[in-house]
C-alpha positions in Angstrom: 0.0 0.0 0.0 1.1 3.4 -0.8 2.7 5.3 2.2 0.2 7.6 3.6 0.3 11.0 3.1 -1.3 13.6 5.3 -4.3 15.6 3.3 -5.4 19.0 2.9 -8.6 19.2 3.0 -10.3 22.1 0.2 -12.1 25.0 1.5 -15.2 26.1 -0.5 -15.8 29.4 -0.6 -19.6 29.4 0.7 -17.9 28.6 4.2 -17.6 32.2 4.5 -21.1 32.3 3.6 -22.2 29.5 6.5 -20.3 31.1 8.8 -22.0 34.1 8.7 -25.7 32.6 8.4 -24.8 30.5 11.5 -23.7 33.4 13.3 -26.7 35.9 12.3 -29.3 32.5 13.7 -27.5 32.5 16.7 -28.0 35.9 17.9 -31.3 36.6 16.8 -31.8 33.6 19.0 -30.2 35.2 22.2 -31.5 38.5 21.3 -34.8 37.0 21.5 -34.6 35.2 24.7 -33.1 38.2 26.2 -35.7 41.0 25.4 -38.6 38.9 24.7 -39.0 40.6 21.0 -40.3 36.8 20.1 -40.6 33.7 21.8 -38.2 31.0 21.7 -39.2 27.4 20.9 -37.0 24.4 21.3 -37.3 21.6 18.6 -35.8 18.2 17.6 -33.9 18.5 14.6 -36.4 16.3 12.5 -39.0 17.6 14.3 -42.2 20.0 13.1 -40.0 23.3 12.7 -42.7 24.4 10.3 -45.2 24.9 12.8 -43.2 26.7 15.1 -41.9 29.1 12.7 -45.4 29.6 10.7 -46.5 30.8 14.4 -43.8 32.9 14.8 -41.7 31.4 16.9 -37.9 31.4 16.7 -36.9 28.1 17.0 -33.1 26.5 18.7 -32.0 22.8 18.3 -30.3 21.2 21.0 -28.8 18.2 19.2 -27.0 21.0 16.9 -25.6 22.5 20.1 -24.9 18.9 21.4 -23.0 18.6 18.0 -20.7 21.6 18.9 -20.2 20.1 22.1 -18.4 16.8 20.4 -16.9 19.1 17.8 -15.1 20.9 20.1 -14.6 18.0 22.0 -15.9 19.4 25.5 -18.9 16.4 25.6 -16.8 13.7 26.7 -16.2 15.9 29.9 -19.6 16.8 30.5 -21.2 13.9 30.1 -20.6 13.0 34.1 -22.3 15.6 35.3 -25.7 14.0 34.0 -24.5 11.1 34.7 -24.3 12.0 38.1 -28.5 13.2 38.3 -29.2 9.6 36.9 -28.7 9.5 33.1 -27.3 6.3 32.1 -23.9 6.4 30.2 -25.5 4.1 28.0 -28.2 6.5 26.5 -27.4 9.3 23.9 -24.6 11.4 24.9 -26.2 14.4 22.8 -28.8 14.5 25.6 -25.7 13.6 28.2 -23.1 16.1 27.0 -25.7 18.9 26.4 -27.6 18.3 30.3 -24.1 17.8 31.4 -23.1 21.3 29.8 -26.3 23.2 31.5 -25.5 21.9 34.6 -21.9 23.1 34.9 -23.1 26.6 33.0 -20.9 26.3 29.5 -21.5 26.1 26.4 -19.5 26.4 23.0 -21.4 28.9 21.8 -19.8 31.9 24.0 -16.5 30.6 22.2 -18.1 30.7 19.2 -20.2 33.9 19.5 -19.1 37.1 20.9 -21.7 38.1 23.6 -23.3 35.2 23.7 -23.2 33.5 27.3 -25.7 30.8 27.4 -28.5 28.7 25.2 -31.6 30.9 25.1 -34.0 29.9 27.5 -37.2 28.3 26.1 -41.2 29.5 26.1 -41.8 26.1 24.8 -40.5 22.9 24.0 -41.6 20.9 20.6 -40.2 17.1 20.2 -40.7 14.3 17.7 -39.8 10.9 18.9 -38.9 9.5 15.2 -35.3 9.8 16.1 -35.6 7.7 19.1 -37.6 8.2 22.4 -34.3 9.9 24.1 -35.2 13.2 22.9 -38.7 13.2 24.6 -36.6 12.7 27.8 -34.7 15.3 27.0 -37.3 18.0 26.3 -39.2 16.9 29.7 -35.9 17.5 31.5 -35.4 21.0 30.6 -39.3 21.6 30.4 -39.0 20.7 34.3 -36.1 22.8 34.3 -37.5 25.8 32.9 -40.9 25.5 34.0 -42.4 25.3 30.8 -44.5 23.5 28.7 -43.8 20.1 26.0 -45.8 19.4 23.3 -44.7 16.3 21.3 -45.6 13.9 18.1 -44.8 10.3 18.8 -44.0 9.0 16.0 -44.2 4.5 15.0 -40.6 2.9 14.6 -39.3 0.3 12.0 -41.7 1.3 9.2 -41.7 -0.7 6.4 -44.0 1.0 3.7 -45.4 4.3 4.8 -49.1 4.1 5.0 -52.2 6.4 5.0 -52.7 5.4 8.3 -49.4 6.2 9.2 -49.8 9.7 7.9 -53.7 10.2 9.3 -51.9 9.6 12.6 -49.0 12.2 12.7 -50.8 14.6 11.1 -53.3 14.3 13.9 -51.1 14.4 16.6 -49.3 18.1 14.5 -52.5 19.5 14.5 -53.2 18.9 18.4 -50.2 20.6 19.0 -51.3 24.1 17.3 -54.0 25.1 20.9 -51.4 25.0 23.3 -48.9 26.8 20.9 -51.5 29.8 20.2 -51.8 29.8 24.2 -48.1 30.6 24.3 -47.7 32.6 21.5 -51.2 34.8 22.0 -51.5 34.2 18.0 -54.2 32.2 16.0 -52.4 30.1 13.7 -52.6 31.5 10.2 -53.0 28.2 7.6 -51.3 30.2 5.2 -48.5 31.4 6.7 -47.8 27.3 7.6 -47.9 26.6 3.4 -45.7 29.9 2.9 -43.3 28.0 5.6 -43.9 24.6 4.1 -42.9 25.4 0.3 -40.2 26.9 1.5 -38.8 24.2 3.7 -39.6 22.2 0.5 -37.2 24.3 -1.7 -34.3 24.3 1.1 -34.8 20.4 1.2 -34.6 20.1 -3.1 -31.6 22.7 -3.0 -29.9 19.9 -0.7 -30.5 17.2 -1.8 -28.7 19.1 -5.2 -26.1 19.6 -3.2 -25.6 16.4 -2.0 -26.0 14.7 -5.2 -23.3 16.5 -6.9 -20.9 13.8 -4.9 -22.0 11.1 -7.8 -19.9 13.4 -9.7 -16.2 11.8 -10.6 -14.2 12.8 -8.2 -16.8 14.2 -6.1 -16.8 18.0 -5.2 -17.4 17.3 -1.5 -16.9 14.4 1.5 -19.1 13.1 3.8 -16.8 15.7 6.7 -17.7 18.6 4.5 -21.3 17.7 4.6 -21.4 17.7 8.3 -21.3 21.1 8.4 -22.8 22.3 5.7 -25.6 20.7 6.8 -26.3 23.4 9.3 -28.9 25.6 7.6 -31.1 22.8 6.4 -31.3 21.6 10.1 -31.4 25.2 11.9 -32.9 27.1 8.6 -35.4 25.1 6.7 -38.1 27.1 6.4 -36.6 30.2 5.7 -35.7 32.1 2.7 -31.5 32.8 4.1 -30.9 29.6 4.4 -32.4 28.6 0.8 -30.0 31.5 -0.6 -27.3 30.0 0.9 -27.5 26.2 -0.5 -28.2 28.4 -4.0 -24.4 29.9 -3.6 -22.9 26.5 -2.5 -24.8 24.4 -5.2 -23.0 26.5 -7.9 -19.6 26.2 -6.5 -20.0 22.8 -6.0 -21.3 22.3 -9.9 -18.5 24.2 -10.9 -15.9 22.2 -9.0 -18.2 18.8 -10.7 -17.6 20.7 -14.3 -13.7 21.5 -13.5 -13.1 17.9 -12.1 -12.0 19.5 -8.9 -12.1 16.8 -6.3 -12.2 17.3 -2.8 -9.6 14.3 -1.8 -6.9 14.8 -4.5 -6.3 12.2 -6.7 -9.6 10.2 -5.5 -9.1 6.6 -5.8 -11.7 4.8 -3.7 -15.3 6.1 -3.2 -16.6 5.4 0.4 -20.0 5.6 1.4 -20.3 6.4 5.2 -23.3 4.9 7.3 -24.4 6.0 10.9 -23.6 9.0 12.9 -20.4 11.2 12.7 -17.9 11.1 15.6 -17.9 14.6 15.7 -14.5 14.9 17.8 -12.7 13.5 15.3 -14.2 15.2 11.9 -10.5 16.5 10.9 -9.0 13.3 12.0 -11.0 10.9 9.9 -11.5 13.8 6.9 -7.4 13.5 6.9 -7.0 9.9 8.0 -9.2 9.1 4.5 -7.9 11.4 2.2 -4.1 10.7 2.9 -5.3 7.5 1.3 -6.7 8.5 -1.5 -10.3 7.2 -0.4 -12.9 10.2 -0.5 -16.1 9.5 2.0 -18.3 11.1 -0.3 -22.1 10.3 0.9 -23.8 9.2 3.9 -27.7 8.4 5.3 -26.8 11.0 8.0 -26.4 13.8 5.9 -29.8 13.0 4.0 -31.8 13.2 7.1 -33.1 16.5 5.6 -34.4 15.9 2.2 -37.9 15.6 3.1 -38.9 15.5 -0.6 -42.5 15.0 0.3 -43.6 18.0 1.6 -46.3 19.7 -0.3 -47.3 23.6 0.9 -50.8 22.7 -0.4 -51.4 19.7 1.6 -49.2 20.6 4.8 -50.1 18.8 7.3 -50.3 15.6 5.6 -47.3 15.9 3.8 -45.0 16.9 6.3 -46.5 13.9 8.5 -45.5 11.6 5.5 -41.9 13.5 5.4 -41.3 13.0 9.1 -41.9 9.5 8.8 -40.1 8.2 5.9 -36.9 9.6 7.4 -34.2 6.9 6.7 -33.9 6.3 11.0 -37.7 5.2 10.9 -37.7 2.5 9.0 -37.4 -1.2 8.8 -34.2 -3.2 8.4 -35.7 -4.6 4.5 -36.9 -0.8 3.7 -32.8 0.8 4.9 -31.0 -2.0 2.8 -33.1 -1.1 -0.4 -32.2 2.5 0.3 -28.4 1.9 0.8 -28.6 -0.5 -2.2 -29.8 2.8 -4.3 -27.0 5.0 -2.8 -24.0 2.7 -3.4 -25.2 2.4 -7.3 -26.1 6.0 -7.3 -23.0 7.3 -6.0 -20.7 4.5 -7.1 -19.2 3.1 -4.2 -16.4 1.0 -3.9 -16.9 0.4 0.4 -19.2 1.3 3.0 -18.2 2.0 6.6 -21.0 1.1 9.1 -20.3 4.0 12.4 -21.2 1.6 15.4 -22.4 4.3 18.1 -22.0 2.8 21.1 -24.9 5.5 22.6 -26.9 5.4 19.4 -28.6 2.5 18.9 -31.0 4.0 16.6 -29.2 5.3 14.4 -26.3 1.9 14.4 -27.3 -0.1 12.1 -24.6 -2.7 12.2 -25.4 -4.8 15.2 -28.0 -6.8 13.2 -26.2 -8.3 10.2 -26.9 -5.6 7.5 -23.3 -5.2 6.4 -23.1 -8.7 6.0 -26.4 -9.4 4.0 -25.5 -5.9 2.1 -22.1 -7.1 1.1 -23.3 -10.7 -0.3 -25.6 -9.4 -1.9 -23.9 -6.2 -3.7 -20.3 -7.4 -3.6 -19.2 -4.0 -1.7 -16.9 -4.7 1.3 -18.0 -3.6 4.5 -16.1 -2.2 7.4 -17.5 -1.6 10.9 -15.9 1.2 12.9 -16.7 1.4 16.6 -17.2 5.1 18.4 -19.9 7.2 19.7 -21.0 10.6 18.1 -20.4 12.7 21.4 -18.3 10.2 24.1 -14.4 9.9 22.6 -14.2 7.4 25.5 -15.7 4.4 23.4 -13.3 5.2 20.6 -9.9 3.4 19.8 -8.1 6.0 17.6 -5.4 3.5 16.7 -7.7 0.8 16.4 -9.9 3.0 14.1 -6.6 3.9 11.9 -5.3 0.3 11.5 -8.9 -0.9 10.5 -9.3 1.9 8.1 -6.1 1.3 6.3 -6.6 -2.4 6.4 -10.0 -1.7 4.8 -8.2 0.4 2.1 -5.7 -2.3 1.3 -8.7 -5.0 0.8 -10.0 -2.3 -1.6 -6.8 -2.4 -3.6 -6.1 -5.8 -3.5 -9.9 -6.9 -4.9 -10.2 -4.7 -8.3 -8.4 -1.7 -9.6 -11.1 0.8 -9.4 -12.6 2.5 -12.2 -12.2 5.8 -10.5 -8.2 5.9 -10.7 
């Protein structure tokens, strides 16, 4: 195997661009908490954002500041301190790390954010459990905390084909959330102002999955670690009109770099498909560890956790009910291989690496014999990397780095691939 070589990873320009987009959400966030101008909701990030914002609400995701917390690689740290009130090391360490945080008063965002001292202190708190049920104990934690109320949608598990029952039943439970929220607001909801919402969310979800897709692209314009972050504004934005200008400037620089053949791993060799959670303390680390072998991670499920392609501004409720649950996390074992099947074709992989969080069962889904049934029956090896996305603790870094090479070398030795 080729000695490994340490890679730079490319900037894109429209960085400059997230940057700023992330800062101005941020403080209108604590500017709102502080003086009241609106009131703040907390939300799951594939949770109803739509209705918040169409009533006016603006609206802060703790698993996006749980993210910062294993990006800057404070959770590990913090995750005692709940651990100490009773939280199991065993649940998610987002909802560890980030009630560890409060309780000890930090957070990355005064790093971050000049003026900015602390998460903005919710009016309400709105949770969907199709991610798992930890979030709903997360919400009724701080909603004890803060004295305020939760509204929630819980959502069915291990879908196989999404059916109009299915969809009846979410939708039912969104609507019976809009009375208490008008109580908190003192607004009537405005249908119309929920569609205007809607079609826009819609527009932010097509612009990303554009962006996304232009990784099919030989070598591909962006990795997996890229797509991390530039994820932000469809999780914190959707539904506005900033964050729909701002996958407009990074879709054309992306095309461009598709047009120019400008990769984002130089010289691209291998094409790796990444499944599972990040292991957000080691984002640089594993972006570099990968490139300096010429393998570009260039797609993942995670990522496409916000293309919610079927929501419909003339039909919203219904449609964003059927977008909520035929997220990629909700669905059966035989309904996620047919997907990943699609991907690996679509984005022509070479290997898939399966992230085994050891705190996110939900969204692991290597501990059931997927990677083995997917190989056999696609012929694309499989590699299983074992981690957490917020707890460094149950990662090996030089047990990750030998697999990883290892996994490269069975890559080389079983074809020469087409992407050389």
């Amino acid at each position: 195997m080729p000695e490994e070589k340490k890679a730079v990873r490319k900037k894109l320009k429209a960085n400059e661009d997230m940057k700023k987009f992330m800062a101005d959400y941020y403080y209108e966030l604590d500017r709102c908490a502080k003086t009241g101008e609106k009131k703040v909701a907390w939300c799951t990030s594939v949770g109803p954002a739509e209705i918040l914002r169409a009533m006016g609400f603006v609206v802060y995701f703790p698993e996006t500041h749980s993210a910062m917390l294993g990006s800057t690689r404070m959770a590990t740290d913090m995750i005692p301190n709940a651990n100490a009130i009773g939280y199991s090391p065993e649940i998610c360490s987002y909802l560890t790390a980030d009630i560890g945080a409060f309780l000890q008063g930090i957070t990355p965002l005064a790093k971050a954010y000049e003026g900015i001292t602390t998460i903005p202190k919710p009016d309400v708190l709105a949770f969907n459990t199709n991610q798992c049920r930890d979030v709903q104990d997360w919400f009724q934690w701080y909603g004890r905390k803060f004295n305020v109320p939760v509204v929630g949608i819980r959502s069915y598990r291990g879908v196989g084909k999404v059916t109009e029952s299915h969809v009846l039943s979410i939708a039912k439970q969104m609507e019976e959330m809009i009375p208490p929220l008008e109580e908190i607001t003192g607004k009537r909801f405005d249908i119309d102002e929920l569609k205007r919402v809607v079609a826009l969310s819609r527009e932010c979800s097509d612009l990303w999955k554009k962006v996304l897709d232009t990784a099919a692209a030989i070598p591909s314009p962006l990795t997996f670690f890229d797509g991390t972050t530039l994820m932000g504004p469809a999780v914190v934005g959707r539904g506005t009109e900033q964050a729909n200008d701002f996958y407009k400037i990074l879709l054309a620089e992306l095309e461009e770099r598709a047009r120019d053949h400008d990769g984002a791993v130089e010289g691209e060799r291998y094409r790796i498909y990444w499944e599972g959670m990040p292991i957000w303390g080691r984002l640089r680390a594993h972006s570099e560890l990968f490139g300096g072998l010429k393998a570009s991670v260039l797609a993942s499920t995670y990522c496409n956790s916000w293309i919610f392609s079927a929501f419909d501004p003339a039909d919203p409720f219904n449609s964003m009910a059927r977008a909520y649950t035929e997220l990629f996390i909700v669905r059966s074992d035989g309904a996620k291989e047919q997907y990943i099947k699609r991907m690996l074709d679509f984005f022509k992989v070479d290997g898939i690496v399966y992230h085994n969080a050891r705190t996110c069962p939900n969204n692991s889904n290597s501990r059931y014999g997927m990677p083995q049934r997917l190989e056999s029956e696609t012929g694309v090896p499989a590699l299983v990397i074992d981690g957490d996305l917020n707890d460094l603790r149950c990662l090996s870094d030089e047990q990750t780095n030998t697999n990883v090479e290892a996994f490269i070398e069975r890559l080389a030795g079983s074809k020469q691939p087409a992407f050389a």
